[in-house]
C-alpha positions as CSV (number, residue, x, y, z in Angstrom):
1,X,-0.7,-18.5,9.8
2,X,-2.9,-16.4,12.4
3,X,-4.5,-13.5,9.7
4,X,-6.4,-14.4,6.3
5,X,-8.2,-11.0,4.7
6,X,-9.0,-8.9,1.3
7,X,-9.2,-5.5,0.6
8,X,-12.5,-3.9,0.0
9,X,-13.6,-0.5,-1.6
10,X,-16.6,1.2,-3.6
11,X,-19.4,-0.2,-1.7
12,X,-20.7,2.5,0.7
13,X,-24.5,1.6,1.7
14,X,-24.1,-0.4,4.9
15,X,-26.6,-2.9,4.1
16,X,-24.7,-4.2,0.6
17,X,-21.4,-4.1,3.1
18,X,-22.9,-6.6,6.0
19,X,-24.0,-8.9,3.0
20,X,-20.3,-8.7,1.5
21,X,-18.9,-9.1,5.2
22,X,-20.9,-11.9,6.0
23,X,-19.9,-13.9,3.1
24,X,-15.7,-13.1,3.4
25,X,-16.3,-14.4,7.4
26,X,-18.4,-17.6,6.5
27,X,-15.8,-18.3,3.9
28,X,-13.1,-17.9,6.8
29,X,-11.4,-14.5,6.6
30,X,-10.9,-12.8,9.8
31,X,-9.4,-9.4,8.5
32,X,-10.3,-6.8,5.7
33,X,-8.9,-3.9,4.3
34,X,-10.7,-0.5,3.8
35,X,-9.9,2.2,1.6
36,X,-9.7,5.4,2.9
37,X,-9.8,7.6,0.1
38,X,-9.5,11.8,-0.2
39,X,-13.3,11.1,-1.0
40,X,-14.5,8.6,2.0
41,X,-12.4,11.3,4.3
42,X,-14.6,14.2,3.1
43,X,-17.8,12.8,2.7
44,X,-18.2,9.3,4.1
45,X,-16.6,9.5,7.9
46,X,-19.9,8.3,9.6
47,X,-20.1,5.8,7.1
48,X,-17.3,4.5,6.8
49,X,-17.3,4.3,11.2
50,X,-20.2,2.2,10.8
51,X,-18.6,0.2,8.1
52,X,-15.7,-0.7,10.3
53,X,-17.6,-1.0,13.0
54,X,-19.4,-3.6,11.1
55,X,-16.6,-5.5,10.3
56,X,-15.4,-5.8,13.9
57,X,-18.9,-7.1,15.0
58,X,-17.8,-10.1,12.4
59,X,-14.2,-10.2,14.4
60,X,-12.3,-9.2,11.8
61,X,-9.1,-7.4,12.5
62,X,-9.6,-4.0,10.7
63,X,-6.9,-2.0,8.1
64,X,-7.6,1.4,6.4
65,X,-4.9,2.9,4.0
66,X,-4.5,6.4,2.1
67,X,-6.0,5.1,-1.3
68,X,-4.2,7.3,-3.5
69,X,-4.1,10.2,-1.2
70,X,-1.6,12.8,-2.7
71,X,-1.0,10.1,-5.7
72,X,1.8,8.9,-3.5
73,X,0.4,5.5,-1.9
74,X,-1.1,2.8,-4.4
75,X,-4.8,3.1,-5.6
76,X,-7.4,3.5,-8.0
77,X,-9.0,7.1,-6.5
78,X,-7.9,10.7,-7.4
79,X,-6.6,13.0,-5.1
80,X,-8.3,16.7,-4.6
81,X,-5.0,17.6,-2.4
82,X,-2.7,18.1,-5.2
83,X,-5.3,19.9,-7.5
84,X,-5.6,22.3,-4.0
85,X,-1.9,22.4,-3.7
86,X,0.1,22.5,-6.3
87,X,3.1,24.0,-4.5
88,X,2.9,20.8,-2.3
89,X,3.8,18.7,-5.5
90,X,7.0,16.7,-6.7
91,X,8.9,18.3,-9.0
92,X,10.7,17.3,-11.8
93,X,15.1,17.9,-12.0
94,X,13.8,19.6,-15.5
95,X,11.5,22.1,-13.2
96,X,7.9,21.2,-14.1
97,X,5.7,19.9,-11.6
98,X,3.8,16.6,-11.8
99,X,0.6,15.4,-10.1
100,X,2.0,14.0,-6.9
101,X,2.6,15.4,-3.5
102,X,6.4,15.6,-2.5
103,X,6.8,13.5,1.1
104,X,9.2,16.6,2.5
105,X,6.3,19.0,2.0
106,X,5.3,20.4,5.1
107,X,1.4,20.9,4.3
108,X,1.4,17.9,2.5
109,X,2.6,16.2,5.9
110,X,-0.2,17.8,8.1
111,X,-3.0,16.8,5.9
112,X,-1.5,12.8,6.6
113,X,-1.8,13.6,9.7
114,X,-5.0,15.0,9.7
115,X,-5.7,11.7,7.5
116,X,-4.4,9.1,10.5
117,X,-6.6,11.1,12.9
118,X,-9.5,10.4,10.8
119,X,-8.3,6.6,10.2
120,X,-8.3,6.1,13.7
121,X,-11.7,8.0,14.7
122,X,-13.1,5.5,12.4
123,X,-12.4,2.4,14.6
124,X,-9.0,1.3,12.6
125,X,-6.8,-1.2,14.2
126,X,-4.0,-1.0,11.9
127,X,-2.8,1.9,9.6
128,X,-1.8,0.3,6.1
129,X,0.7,2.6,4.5
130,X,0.1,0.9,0.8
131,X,2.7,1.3,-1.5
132,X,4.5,4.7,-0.6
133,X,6.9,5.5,-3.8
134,X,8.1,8.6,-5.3
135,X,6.2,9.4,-8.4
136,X,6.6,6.5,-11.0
137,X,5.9,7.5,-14.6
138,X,5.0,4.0,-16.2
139,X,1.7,4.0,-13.5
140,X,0.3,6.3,-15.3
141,X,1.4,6.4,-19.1
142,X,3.7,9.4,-18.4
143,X,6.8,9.8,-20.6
144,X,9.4,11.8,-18.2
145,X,12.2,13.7,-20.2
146,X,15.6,11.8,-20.5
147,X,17.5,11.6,-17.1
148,X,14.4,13.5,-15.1
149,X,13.5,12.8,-11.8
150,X,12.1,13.4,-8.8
151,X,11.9,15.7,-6.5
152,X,13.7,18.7,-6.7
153,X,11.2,21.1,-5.5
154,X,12.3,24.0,-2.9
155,X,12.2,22.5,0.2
156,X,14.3,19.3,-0.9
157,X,16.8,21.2,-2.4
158,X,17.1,23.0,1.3
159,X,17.0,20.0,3.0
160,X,19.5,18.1,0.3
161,X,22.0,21.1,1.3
162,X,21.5,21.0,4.7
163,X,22.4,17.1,4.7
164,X,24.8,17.0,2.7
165,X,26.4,20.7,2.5
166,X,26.2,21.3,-1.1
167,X,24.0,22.0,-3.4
168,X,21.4,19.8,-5.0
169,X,22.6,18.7,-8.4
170,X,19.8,18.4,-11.6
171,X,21.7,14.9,-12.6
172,X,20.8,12.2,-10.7
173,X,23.3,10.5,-8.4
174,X,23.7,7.6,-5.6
175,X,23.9,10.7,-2.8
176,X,20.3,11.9,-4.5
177,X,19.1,8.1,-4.3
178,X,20.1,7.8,-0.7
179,X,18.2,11.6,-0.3
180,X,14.9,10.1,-1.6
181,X,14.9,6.9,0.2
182,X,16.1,9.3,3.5
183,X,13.5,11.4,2.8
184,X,10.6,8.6,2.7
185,X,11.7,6.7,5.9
186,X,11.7,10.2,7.6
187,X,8.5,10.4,6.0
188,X,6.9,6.9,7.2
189,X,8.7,7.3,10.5
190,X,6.9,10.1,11.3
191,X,3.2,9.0,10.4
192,X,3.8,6.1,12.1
193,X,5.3,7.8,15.5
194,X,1.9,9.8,14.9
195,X,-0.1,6.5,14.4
196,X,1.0,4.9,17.8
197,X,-0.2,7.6,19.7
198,X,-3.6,7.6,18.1
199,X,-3.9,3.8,19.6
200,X,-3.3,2.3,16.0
201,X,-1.0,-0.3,14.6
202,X,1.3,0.4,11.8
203,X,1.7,-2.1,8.6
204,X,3.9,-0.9,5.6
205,X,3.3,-2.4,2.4
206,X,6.6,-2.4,0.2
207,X,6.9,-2.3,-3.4
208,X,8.2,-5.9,-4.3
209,X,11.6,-4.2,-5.7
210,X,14.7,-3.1,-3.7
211,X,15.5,-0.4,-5.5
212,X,15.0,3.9,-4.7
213,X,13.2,3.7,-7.8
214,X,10.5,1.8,-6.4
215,X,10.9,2.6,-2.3
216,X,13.6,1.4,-0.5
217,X,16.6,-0.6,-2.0
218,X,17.3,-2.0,2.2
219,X,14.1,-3.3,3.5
220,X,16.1,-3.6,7.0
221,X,16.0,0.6,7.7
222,X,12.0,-0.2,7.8
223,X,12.3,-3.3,9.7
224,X,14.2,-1.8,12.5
225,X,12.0,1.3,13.0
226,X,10.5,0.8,16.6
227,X,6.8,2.2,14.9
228,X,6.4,-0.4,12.4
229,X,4.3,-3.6,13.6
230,X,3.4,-5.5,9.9
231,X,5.4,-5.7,7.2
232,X,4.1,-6.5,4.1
233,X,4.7,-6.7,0.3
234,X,2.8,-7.3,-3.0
235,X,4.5,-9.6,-5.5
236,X,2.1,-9.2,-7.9
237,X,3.4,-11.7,-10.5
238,X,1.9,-10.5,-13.7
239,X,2.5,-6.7,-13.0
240,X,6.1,-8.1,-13.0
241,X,5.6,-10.6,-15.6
242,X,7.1,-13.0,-13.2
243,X,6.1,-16.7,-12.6
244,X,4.0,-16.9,-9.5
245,X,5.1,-19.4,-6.8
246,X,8.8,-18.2,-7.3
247,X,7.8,-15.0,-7.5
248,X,5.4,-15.0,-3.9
249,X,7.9,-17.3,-2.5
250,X,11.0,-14.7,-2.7
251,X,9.8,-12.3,-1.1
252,X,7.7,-14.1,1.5
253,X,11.2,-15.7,3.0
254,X,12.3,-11.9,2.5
255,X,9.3,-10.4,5.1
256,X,9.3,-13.8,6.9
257,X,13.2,-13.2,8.1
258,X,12.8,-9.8,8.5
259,X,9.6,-9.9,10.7
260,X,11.9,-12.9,12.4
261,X,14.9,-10.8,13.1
262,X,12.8,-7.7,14.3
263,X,9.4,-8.9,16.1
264,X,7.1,-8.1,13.5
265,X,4.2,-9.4,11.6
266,X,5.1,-10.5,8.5
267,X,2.1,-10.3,5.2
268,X,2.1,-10.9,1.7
269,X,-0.6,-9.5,-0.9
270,X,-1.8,-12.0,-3.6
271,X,-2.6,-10.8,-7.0
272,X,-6.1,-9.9,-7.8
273,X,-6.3,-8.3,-11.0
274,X,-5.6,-7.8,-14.0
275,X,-5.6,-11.8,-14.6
276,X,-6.5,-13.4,-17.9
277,X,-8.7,-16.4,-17.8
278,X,-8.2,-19.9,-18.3
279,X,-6.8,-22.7,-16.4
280,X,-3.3,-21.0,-16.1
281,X,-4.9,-18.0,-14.1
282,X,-6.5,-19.9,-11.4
283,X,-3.1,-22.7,-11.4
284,X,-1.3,-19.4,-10.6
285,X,-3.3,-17.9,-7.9
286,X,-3.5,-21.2,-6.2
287,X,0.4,-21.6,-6.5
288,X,1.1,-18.2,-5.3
289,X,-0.9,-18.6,-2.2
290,X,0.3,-21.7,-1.2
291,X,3.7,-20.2,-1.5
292,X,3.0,-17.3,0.8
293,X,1.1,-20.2,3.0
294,X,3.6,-22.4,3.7
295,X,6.6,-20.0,3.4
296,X,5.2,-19.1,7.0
297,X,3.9,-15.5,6.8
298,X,2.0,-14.9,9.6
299,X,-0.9,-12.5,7.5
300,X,-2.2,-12.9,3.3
301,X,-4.5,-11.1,1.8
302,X,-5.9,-10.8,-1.8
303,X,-6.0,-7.6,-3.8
304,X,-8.9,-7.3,-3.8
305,X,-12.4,-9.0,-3.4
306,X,-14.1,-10.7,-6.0
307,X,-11.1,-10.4,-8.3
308,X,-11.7,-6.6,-8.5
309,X,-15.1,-7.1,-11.1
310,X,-16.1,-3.6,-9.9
311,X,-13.3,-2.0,-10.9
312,X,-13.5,-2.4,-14.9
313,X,-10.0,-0.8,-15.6
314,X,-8.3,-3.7,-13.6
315,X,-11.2,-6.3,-12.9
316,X,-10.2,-9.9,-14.2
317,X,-11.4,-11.7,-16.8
318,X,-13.2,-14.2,-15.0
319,X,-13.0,-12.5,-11.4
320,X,-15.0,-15.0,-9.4
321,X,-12.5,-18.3,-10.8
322,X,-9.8,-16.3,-9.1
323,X,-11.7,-15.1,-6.2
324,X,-12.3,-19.0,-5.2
325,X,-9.0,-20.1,-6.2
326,X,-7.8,-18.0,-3.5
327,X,-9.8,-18.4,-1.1
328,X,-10.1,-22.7,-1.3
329,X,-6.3,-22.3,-0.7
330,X,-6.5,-20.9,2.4
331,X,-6.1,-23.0,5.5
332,X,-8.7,-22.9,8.5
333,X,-7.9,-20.3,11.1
């Protein structure tokens, strides 16, 4: 394993950021995640420069992802993009509109753009599309009416039709769950065509489910896409209420052979947050990284520092037991 990292967010004074830096590289992580929120964009570009810049003066490999942006990638931040466009937001096969922006929307695809420009301004070395999923009710407590779905707004309708030389249909179908999954590869392909240009990487972080629901029910249409340099997933046991070390160990041998097969990186995402306390908890984060460990993966990372304890909504219950049981599992690199 070359790559050992966490995410980091919601510190923004420089000074408090060296301090965290310092301690993630003397306790032997060579890579971090940024967030990159709607926010940081707007008002924290020099900031967040020197933050990365800082990071890479510690030899850390840098990531920045869309936190939320458009309430389409994963992500504890709200998104100012769909309160400014709400004709660039999913809608529902029942006609309303939710709070997410549609991946077909032409504005919608400028501002990521504009968003990867910024990323890579900022000194990123890899672009970490986190999570990308049409909109899932359950994140959010939403209750969708019987049968609805996602997203029949004007321009898929016109691009369902022009695919497939009939009109969209309200009722969900296979041929509407091949449209969607269609729809975000086209979507990825392009921001990551974009990304290479700008001198950037490109990692892809999948939801650990092969199904249109949740991203992409063929992980290999990713894989084979001559942008994509990382792929990762997050097998976040108890979102899934799965045991750990079988749970992590799936779906490492799943980017593992797939990075094999098509000369990519291959990274998994331990859990956390959201962990209970107690002896269980830190068996579990310990299992889970040894699994992605010694299933090969060349990157891990936690989600995020110091078991999220910033973050009330999802900290865990005793962050710094898991924060150390994940990082004394980690080999020396």
């Amino acid at each position: 394993m070359r790559e050992q990292g966490t995410s980091y967010f919601g510190v923004r004074d420089i000074e408090h950021v060296e301090s965290d830096l310092d301690r993630f590289h003397e306790r032997g992580l060579n890579a971090v995640l940024h967030t990159f929120s709607e926010r940081d964009r707007e008002y924290y570009m020099e900031t967040m420069a020197d933050i990365v810049s800082a990071s890479h003066a510690r030899n850390m490999r840098v990531y920045v992802n869309p936190w939320a942006v458009g309430r389409v990638f994963g992500g504890e931040a709200l998104s100012e993009f769909i309160g400014r466009h709400p004709e660039s937001c999913q809608v529902l096969s029942t006609g309303e509109r939710i709070p997410a922006a549609c991946f077909n929307d032409a504005r919608f695809r400028t501002y990521m753009r504009e968003w990867a420009t910024d990323a890579a301004e900022i000194g990123a070395d890899v672009l970490f599309w986190d999570e990308p999923h049409w909109y899932i009710p359950e994140w959010f407590d939403d209750e969708l009416p019987e049968g609805a779905w996602t997203c029949r707004c004007e321009t898929c309708q016109e691009l369902y039709e022009d695919d497939y030389g009939e009109e969209m249909p309200a009722v969900r179908t296979d041929r509407i769950d091949e449209f969607r999954e269609r729809s975000l590869l086209s979507f990825l392909e392009e921001m990551m065509s974009y990304t290479r240009d700008r001198g950037c990487q490109n990692a892809v972080c999948l939801l650990p489910s092969k199904d249109a629901e949740h991203g992409l029910s063929d992980w290999e249409d990713l894989a084979s896409s001559e942008c994509l340099d990382i792929l990762a997933t997050d097998p976040y046991w108890g979102v899934h209420g799965k045991e750990s070390e079988a749970f992590v160990s799936s779906f490492t041998g799943t980017v593992v052979s797939l990075a094999a097969e098509y000369d990519l990186e291959s990274q998994i995402w331990i859990q956390g947050f959201r962990l209970r306390g107690g002896e269980k908890t830190v068996r579990e984060v310990r299992e889970a990284t040894r699994a992605a460990v010694d299933g090969g993966v060349d990157s891990v990372f936690m989600w995020g520092y110091d078991g999220c304890r910033s973050i009330s909504s999802i900290a865990c219950a005793e962050p710094e037991a898991v924060w150390n049981a994940y990082l004394d599992e980690l080999p020396v690199v």
